[in-house]
N, C-alpha and C positions, 0 to 999 in steps of 0.2 A: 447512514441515513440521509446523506445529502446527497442533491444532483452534482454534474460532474460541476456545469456554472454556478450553484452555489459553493461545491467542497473548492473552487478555486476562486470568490470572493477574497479579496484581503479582510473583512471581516469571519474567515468561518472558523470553525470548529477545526477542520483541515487542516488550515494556514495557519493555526495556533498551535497547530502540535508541530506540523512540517517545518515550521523554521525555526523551532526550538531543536531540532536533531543537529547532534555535532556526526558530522558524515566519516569523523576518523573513528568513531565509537560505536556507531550503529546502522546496521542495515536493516531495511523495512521488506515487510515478505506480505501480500495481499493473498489471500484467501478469494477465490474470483469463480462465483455461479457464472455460467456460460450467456445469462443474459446483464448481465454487465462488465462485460469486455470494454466496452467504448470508455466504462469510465475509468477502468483500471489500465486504459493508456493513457488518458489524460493525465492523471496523477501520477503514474510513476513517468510522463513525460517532465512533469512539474518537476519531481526528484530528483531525476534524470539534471537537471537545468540545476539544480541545488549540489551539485555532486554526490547525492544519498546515492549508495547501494540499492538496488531493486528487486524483489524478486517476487514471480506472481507464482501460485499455486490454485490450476482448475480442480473445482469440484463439480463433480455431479450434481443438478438440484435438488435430490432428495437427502445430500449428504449432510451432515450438521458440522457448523465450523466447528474447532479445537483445535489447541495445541498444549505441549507442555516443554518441560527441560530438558525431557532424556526424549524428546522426538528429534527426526534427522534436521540436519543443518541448514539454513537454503543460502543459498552462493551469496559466496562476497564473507560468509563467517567465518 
């Protein structure tokens, strides 16, 4: 729910999750509608810079996000 300049504030909600992640423990996988591309570079460029694992997965816009445990793995798992 945040732009990309606010999800990269050192106050945001973003930066409070993102640099609480230990990069030997967990990879992050974005779920990414096709009109937010720009900001799903920006942040996994953020990660990227944090040594997080990345992984984006495009939806269609009509698709509804989800996931569970026994869905496929996304790189770097």
């Amino acid at each position: 729910g945040e732009t990309l300049q606010a999800a990269l504030a050192p106050t945001s909600e973003f930066h409070r999750s993102a640099d609480a992640i230990d990069p030997n423990q967990t990879v992050v996988t974005f779920w990414v509608y096709q009109d937010s591309f720009e900001i799903f570079r920006g942040l996994r460029d953020y990660l990227y810079e944090h040594d997080v694992e990345v992984a984006g997965r495009p939806l269609p816009m009509e698709a509804a996000m989800s996931a569970s445990r026994n869905g496929t793995k996304s790189r770097g798992q």
